[in-house]
Steps between C-alpha positions, in 0.01 A plus 500: 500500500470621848222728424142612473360542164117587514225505223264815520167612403637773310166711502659812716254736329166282632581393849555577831288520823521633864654263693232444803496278807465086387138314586567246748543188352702229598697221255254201512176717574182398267477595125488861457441619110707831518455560137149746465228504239675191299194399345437825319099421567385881494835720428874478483594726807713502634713402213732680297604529181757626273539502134221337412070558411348292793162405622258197591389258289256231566638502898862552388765749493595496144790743364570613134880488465655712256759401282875645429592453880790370560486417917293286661423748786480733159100456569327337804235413762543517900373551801782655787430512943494142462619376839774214593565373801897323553488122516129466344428270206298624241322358230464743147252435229296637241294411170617677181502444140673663174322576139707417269652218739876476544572816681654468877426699813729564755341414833683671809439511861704764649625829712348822312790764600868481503649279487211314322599128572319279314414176740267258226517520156383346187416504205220289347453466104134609441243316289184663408284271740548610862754280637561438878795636681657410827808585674640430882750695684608662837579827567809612593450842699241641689308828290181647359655656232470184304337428151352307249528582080493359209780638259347440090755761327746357297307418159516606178148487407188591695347208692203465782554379863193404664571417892255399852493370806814607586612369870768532742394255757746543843493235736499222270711166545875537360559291200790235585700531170652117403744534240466237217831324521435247243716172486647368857846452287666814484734531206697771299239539203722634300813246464783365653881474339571156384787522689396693801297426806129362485324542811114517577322473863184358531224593802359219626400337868689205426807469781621194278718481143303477180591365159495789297496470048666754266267487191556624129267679300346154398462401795755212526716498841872568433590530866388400847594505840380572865410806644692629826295629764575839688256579741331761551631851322509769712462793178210338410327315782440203257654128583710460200750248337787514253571373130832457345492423132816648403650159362259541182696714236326457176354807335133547421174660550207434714570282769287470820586299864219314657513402838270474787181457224598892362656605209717805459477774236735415233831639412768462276870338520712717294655856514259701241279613717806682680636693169194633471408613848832646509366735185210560634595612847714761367232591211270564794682831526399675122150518647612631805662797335407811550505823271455308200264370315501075507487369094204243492708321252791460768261379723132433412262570677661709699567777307433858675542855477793656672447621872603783651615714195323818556222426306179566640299307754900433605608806700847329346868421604693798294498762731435347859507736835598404804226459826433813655838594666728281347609697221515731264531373188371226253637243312437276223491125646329329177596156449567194704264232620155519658629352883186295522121481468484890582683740280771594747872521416716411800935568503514262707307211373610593170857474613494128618287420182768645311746354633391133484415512115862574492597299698299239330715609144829548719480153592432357130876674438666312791316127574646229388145398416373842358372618210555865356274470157231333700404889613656650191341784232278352350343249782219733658337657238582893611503794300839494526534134376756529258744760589808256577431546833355267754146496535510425899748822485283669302203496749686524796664841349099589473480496891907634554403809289191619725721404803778752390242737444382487875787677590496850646706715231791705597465806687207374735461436827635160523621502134634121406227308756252345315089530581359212645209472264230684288093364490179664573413738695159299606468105472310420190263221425455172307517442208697811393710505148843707592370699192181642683623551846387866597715536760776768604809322527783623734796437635595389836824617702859397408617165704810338622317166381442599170862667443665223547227248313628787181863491610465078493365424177662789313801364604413193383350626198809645432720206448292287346337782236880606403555251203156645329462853623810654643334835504210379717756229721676869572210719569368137747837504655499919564180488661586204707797669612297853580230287670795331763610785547169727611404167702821504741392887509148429621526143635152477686199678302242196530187492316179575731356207617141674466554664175303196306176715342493420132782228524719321730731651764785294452668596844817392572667630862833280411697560210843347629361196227523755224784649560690153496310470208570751305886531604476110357433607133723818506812297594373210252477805233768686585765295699543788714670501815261717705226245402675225612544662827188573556354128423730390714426740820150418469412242796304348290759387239556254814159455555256212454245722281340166324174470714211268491265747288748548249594865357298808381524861420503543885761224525783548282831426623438173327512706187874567556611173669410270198606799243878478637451121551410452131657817298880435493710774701762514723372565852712406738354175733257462124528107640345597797209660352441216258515237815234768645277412212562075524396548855201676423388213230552215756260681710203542226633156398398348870187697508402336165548168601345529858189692323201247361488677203823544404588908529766693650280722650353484896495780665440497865135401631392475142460847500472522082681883349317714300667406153593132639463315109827755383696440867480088467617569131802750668579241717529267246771800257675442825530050469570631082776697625616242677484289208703710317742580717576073575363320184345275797131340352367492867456905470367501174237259588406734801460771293285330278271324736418872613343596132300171603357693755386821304357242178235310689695276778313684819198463693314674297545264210571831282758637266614915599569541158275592231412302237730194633366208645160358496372688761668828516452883690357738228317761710789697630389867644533678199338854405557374073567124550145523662317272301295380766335809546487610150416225201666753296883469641717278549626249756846515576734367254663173482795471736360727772579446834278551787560580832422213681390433856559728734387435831404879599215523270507886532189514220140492605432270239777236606367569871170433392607176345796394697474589866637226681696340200838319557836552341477379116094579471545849585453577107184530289520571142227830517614828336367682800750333715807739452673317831553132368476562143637822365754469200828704531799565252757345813315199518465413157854633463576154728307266295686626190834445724344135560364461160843541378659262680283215475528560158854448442479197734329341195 
């Protein structure tokens, strides 16, 4: 998403040190323990501890935890002036036990005062024998403000942590982290169409053709041919070759290719699969919500209290204030979606989410191959299942409603812009339930960027919420129109670029991309002249906006190219724009087929985007557009070959979507999908989409891991890494555009 998210301590009330002059010690010195008195031989100075009876026992530090917390930093252990030195490896371990057994510590390694960065984590599931615990990693800055704790709040009942010979050992040899790619035949493990394009790649060192064998679940061989070799692929670095087994078109389940003495992960030939990962990338969204509370029975598992309803720990969403300076006033922003792993809400992110869920149910009304009931009340399980409306309308109107609440009322200062986003006022920690986040929430100055992301997808709301809620189409359509107009009255209020404490900054300096944008979906709406006009002055109505990392909520022009391509109007040169869009396909089309493994997606010097899993899939709504603007198969199967991409056809041998594919990302960075650091919660649910790789690795844990890595294994599937494999409500809001339409290709 273009932005830092980072997991903190949150223990304000027990840290922070003078910062004094760094110890000479040099990256690749001799071990130096920096941890002191980890054996607890004679006392437990200099130790601290909060919330909890502590003393020695039998050489150990051993803590009585109280029950009734609710936080894992609720009650800890830790010792702070622990000192770091940029570049160093270090190695972190410890002994410790749990009576009664099954209780989990959280583990961290990190800076002590603001803005308490967290650079290892885990956390280990205790036994009542001591059990052995070690970690690797390499830190990213330079202090001696650093620490080590161990977090045991969070329980219900009263337990006993017993912990010794704690170490933090700098100077250590750095871990090389080989991912376990499984199978040398990379496949989509989840299916492929009967009638659409079957393609796998297979690393090997071989230069020359193989036979290759398409197997059924029983092992018999129903097809066979010869591999074609491709060299060596550059977003990868592995020597690779290609498979074509699109000529096989009968349905069924479990089938495997062997070549080269491997065999791939199986996957099914048949369009299920599809109908229900287009469900379940748009369910993905109910548990995202915020201000209510989620139903277990909706979803199990996952149900919650509602976050951020004034209800004590939450500091609450009814009455927000402005930062110091901003404003005056408060407003009530309940509602909408959760951005991502943190509990941010973001216009601007918001708005391009928004607007491809439409999108997704705006196409269903005008493809020759879509599918309106496919989405319709009923299909996702909501509370409002049921009301004759829409379910994808129904949760999309969840997020529209806290968008049209961001904007400054009448009689302000900048009256009709709309604020860029409301979060914390600190960064909080993992795991964190929205429901228990202590944090004052506030909200951040009005943006150009954000205006227009309200003015866009109100408009848009407006027309397509008109044959269920005329009220609310009118009210969409009102603030769309007040939001134009306040944006051509302050064209160029940009976000601050360093405003990104307690959530993202979301800076945008060019906003000629929303404008288009939004001047797109008014003259859809309204069919107004000075709309028109305006979509047509814009240089880039002219422009080739289609680039090789796709679109984004920084990037939207696309938005309102393939809206006036698709959504039937009367702009003059319309043929033009639709040609624009062709064009556009046969360029992800030649990518595809020059790229080993098959994706419309190579940006220059492999240099991988933050977010790259959701731009392959936009380049791929792009090749669908294309699709339905020609009927021609040759997009379609473009499109397609990019979900192969996402569901387990990569380097990494891995699906990016939860709970699909044999192997599949289920760790996403997550303060309540945070399984992985808490027994007690959940992973993420099925039809999640991850990140992806991203070759900046902006983490400390993804440094730690990744330094060095190339193109495609820039990813690892760790919560802590926030960089490659975050989950967002615009990328999922492209796999449910992609879901969709592989869908109604069955």
């Amino acid at each position: 998403m273009k932005r830092r998210t980072t997991a903190a301590l949150t223990l304000t009330a027990l840290l922070g040190t003078a910062l004094t002059a760094l110890p000479v010690q040099q990256a690749g010195a001799e071990e130096v323990e920096q941890v002191r008195n980890g054996t607890f031989d004679t006392t437990s100075d200099p130790w601290w501890t909060s919330n909890v009876t502590a003393g020695l026992s039998d050489g150990r530090l051993c803590a009585d935890v109280p029950g009734g917390t609710t936080n894992r930093w609720d009650s800890a252990i830790g010792q702070n002036d622990i000192t770091l030195v940029k570049g160093e490896t270090y190695r972190f371990s410890f002994h410790a036990s749990g009576i009664p057994e099954g209780h989990a510590v959280r583990a961290v390694v990190g800076l002590a005062v603001s803005p308490y960065d967290t650079w290892q984590e885990a956390s280990p599931v205790l036994t009542e024998a001591d059990g052995s615990y070690s970690y690797t990693f390499t830190a990213p800055v330079d202090t001696t403000q650093g620490q080590v704790a161990f977090q045991v709040g969070g329980s219900t009942d009263a337990w006993r942590f017993c912990v010794d010979d704690v170490s933090l050992l700098g100077g250590v040899p750095p871990e090389v982290y080989e991912p376990d790619t499984g199978p040398r035949v990379r496949v989509n493990q989840v299916a492929y169409l009967p009638a659409g394009p079957k393609n796998a790649t297979l690393v090997t060192d071989a230069t020359a053709r193989l036979p290759w064998q398409l197997r059924n679940a029983k092992g018999a061989t129903v097809a066979r041919g010869l591999t074609v070799p491709r060299g060596v692929d550059a977003s990868s670095g592995q020597n690779v070759h290609s498979i074509d087994f699109g000529s096989y078109r009968r349905h069924g389940t479990g089938y495997t290719l062997v070549t080269d003495g491997e065999t791939s992960h199986p996957f099914d030939i048949d369009a299920a699969a599809y109908r229900r990962l287009r469900l379940d990338s748009v369910k993905y969204y109910y548990t995202q919500r915020s201000g209510i509370a989620i139903r277990d029975h909706l979803r199990p598992g996952y149900g919650r209290a509602a976050g951020h309803l004034d209800v004590a720990p939450n500091q609450g969403d009814g009455k927000v204030p402005c930062q110091p300076g901003v404003c005056d006033y408060t407003l009530d922003v309940t509602g909408g979606w959760y951005d991502a792993g943190d509990h941010g809400k973001y216009v601007v992110n918001g708005g391009i989410a928004t607007w491809e869920l439409l999108s997704t149910y705006e196409r269903s009304l005008l493809a020759r191959t879509g599918h309106p009931a496919a989405l319709g009340d009923g299909t996702l399980a909501l509370p409002e299942s049921g009301n004759k409306v829409p379910d994808v309308l129904d949760e999309a109107r969840w997020e529209l409603e806290f968008l049209l609440k961001m904007q400054v009322p009448a009689g302000q200062p900048l009256a009709g812009m709309a604020h860029h986003k409301v979060h914390d006022e600190q960064w909080t920690g993992l795991p964190l339930l929205p429901s228990q986040d202590p944090q004052k929430r506030e909200l951040h100055p009005p943006t150009t960027a954000a205006t227009l992301n309200l003015a866009a997808t109100a408009a848009q709301a407006a027309r397509l919420y008109r044959p269920f809620d005329k009220v609310f189409a009118a009210r969409a359509l009102t603030a769309a129109r007040t939001a134009w107009q306040a944006a051509l009255a302050h064209p160029d209020l940009y976000a601050d670029p360093n405003d990104g404490t307690g959530g993202g900054a979301y800076n945008d300096d060019d906003v000629t991309d929303e404008f288009y944008w939004a001047a797109a979906e008014l003259y859809l709406t309204t069919g107004e002249r000075q709309f028109a006009d305006h979509v047509l002055a814009s240089p880039l109505h002219t422009a080739d906006i289609f680039g090789p990392t796709g679109f984004d909520w920084g990037h939207t022009a696309t938005a309102g190219r393939l809206d006036l391509a698709l959504v039937p109007n009367r702009l003059p040169g319309r043929d033009q724009v639709r040609r624009s869009v062709i064009r556009a396909a046969d360029t992800y089309l030649a990518t595809l087929t020059a790229h080993p493994y098959g994706m419309p997606y190579a940006p220059a010097g492999n240099r991988y985007d933050w977010g790259s899993s959701h731009q392959v899939l936009n380049n791929g709504v792009v090749l669908a557009s294309a699709y339905d603007l020609t009927g021609v198969a040759k997009y379609r199967d473009g499109a397609l070959q990019g979900m192969d991409y996402v569901l387990g056809r990569n380097a990494l041998n891995m699906s990016y979507v939860t709970g699909y594919g044999e192997v599949s990302s289920h760790n996403q960075h997550s303060r309540w999908y945070a399984h992985e650091l808490d027994p007690t919660l959940p992973n993420p649910p099925s039809g999640t989409l991850a990140g992806g790789p991203n070759s900046s690795i902006q983490d400390p844990y993804a440094q730690s891991k990744l330094t060095g890595c190339v193109g495609q294994f820039c990813y690892i599937d760790d919560i802590q890494s926030w960089s490659t494999n975050e989950t967002a409500i615009n990328w999922n809001a492209a796999l449910a555009r992609m879901a969709s339409f592989a869908a109604d290709q069955g």
